[in-house]
C-alpha positions in Angstrom: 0.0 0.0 0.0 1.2 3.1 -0.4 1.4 5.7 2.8 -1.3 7.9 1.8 -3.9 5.1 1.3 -3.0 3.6 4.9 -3.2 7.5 6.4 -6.6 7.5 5.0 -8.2 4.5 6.2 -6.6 5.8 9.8 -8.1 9.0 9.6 -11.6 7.8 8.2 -12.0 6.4 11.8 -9.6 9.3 13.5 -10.2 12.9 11.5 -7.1 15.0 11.9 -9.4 18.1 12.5 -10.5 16.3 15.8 -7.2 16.6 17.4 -6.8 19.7 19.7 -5.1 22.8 18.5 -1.7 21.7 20.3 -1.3 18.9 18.9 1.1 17.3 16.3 -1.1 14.7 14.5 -0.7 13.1 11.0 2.3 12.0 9.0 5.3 13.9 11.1 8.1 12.0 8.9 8.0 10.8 5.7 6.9 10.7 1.4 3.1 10.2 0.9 3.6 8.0 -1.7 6.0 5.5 -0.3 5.4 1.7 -0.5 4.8 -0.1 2.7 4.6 -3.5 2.9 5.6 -3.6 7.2 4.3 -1.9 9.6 5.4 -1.2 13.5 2.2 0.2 15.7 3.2 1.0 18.7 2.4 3.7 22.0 5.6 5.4 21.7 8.4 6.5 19.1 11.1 6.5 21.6 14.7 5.3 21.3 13.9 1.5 21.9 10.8 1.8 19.4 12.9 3.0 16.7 15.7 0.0 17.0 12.3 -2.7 17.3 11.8 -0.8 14.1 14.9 -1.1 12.2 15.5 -4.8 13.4 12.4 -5.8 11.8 12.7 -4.1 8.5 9.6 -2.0 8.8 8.5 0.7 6.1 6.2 2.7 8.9 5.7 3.8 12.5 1.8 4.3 13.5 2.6 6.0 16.9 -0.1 7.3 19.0 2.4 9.8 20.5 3.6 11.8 18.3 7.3 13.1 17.9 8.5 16.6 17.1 5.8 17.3 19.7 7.3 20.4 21.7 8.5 23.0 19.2 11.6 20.9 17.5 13.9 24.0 15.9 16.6 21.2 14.6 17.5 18.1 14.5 21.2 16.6 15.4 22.5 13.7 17.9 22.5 16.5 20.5 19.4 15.2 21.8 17.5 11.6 22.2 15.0 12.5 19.5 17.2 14.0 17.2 19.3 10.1 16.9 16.1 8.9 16.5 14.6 10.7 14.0 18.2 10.5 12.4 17.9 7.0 12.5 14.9 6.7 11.4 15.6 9.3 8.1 18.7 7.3 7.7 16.7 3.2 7.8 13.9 5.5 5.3 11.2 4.5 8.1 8.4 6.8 8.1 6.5 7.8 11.1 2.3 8.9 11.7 1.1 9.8 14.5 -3.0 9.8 16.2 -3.0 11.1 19.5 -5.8 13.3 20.4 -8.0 12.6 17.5 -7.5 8.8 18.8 -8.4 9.8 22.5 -11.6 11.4 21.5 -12.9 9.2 18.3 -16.2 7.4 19.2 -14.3 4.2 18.7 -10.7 5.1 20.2 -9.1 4.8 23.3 -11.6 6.0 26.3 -14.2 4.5 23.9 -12.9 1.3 24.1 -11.6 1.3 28.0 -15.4 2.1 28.7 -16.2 -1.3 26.8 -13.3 -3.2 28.8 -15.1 -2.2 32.0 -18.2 -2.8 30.6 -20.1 0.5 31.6 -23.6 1.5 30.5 -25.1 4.5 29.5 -21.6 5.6 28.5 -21.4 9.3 27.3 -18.4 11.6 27.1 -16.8 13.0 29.6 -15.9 16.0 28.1 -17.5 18.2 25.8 -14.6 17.6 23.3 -15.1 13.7 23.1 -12.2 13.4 25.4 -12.9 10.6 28.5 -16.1 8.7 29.1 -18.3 8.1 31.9 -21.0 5.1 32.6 -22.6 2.8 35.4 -21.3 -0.5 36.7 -24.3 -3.5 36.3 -23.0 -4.4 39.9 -21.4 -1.4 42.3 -18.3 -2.7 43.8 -16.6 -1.2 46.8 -13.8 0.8 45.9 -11.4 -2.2 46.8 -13.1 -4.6 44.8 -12.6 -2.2 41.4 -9.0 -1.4 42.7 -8.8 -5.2 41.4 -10.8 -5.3 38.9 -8.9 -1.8 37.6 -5.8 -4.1 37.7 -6.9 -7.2 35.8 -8.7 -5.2 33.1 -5.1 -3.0 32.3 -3.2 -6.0 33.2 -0.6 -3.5 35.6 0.7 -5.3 38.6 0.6 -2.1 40.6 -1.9 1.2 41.0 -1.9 4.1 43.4 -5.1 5.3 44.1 -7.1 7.2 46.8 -10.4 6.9 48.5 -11.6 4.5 51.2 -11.6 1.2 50.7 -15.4 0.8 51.8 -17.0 3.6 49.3 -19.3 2.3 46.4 -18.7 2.2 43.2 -21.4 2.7 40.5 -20.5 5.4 38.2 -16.9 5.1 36.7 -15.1 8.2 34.5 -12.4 7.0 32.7 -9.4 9.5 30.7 -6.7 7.8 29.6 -3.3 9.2 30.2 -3.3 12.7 31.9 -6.5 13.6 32.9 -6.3 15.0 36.0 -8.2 18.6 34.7 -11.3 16.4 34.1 -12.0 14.7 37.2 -13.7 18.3 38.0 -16.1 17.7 35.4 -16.2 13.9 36.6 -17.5 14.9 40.2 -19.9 17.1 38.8 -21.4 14.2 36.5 -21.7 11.8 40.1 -18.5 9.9 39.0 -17.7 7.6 42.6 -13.8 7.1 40.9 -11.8 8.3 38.2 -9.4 6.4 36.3 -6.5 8.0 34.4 -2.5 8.5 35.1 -0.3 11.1 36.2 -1.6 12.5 39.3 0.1 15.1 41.1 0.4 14.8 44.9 -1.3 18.0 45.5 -4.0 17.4 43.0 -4.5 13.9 44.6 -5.4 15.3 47.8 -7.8 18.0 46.8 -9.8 16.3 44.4 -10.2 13.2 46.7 -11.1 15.1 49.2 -13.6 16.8 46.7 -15.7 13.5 47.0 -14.3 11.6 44.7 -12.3 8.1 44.7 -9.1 8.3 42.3 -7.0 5.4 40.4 -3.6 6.7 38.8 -3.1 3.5 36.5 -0.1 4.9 34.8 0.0 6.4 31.2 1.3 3.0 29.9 -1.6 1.2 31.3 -4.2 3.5 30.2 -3.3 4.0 26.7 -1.4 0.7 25.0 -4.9 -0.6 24.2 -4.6 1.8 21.1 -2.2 -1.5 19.7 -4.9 -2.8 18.7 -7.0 0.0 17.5 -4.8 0.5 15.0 -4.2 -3.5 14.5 -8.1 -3.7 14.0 -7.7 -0.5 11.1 -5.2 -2.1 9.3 -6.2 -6.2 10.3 -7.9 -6.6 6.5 -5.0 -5.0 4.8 -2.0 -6.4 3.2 0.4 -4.9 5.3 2.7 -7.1 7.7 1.5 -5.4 11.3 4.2 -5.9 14.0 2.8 -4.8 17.7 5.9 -3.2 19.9 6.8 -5.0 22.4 8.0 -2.2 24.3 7.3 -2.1 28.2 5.7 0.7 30.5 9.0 2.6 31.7 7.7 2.7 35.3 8.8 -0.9 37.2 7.6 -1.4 40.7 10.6 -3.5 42.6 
């Protein structure tokens, strides 16, 4: 397939003009109208991402964070993602990227973590598509979900906040870093919110705002995207190859 035609079945499901203003969304490295026959989807383009890549002999990169993300002015082997854009260039592997567009789409990530927890009456959390909010058939105590948090994002280890006893109905879920929505969860009678990156401070306040909280990691709360784009691309020619890179945070 060429790049182009693979860009467009992606952003049939994930429109580029859904991504928010900030973002860095699309083809960030690469010729439209190159061949690809292998592709590597993966959460990250990070240093170990890019060797995965050039060990397997892949054409493409379908990231859902993008690189060149925070104003890039030049690019040497001065910095981390200048060697890997250089290597990159220099193994002529091209790189796209759906990050917000994927967070909001009706069938992207939040979408589908609401389905993995099997809520009802799911709507968004946000007004921009971005999180989502439903009912568990059976409230749990906030210990229970704790577990059942863990099994469904298959991560050994959470940190969360809220008493172990308080019930759980209505779940709010925003993958990676959240945090600024859980306002709008408490207001829409979420009893926890799932997402990553918590600061301290913030953890405090808002829990004590009435609300339970589950920092599940970034990692945990996004690498379902794998297989959104595996499920894109699944009837295609193209030779998918999932990254088998690991969440950077260990717990020892």
């Amino acid at each position: 397939m060429k790049l182009f035609e693979i860009a467009t079945l992606i952003e049939k499901e994930f429109p580029l003009s859904d991504a928010y203003e900030w973002d860095n969304v699309g083809l960030l490295l690469g010729d439209r109208e190159k061949e690809v026959k292998k592709v590597l989807i993966t959460l990250d383009v990070c240093y170990n991402t890019a060797t995965e890549a050039i060990e397997n002999g892949v054409d493409l990169i379908i990231s859902h964070h993008p690189i060149l993300f925070g104003g890039t002015k030049k690019i040497t082997s001065d910095t981390i993602e200048g060697k890997v854009l250089l290597s990159l260039m220099s193994n002529n592997i091209a790189v796209y990227a759906a990050h917000t567009n994927c967070d909001v789409g009706k069938n992207g990530i939040n979408a589908k973590l609401a389905k993995l927890f099997d809520l009802t009456d799911v709507e968004n959390l946000e007004d921009t598509g971005l999180g989502r909010i439903g009912n568990l058939k059976n409230p749990l105590t906030f210990s229970e979900f704790i577990k059942v948090t863990k099994k469904n994002l298959k991560t050994p280890f959470v940190r969360c906040s809220g008493s172990d006893d308080a019930k759980i109905s209505r779940v709010a879920i925003g993958s990676g870093a959240c945090s600024d929505s859980i306002p709008v969860a408490i207001d829409k009678g979420a009893d926890v919110m799932i997402t990553a990156d918590m600061k301290y401070h913030d953890m405090i306040n808002l829990t004590e705002s009435g609300i339970s909280i589950i920092d599940a990691g970034h990692f945990p709360t996004e690498i379902i995207v794998i297989d959104i784009f595996e499920n894109i691309l699944k009837n295609t020619d193209l030779e998918l190859i999932k990254s088998k890179n690991t969440d950077i945070f260990k717990i020892k």
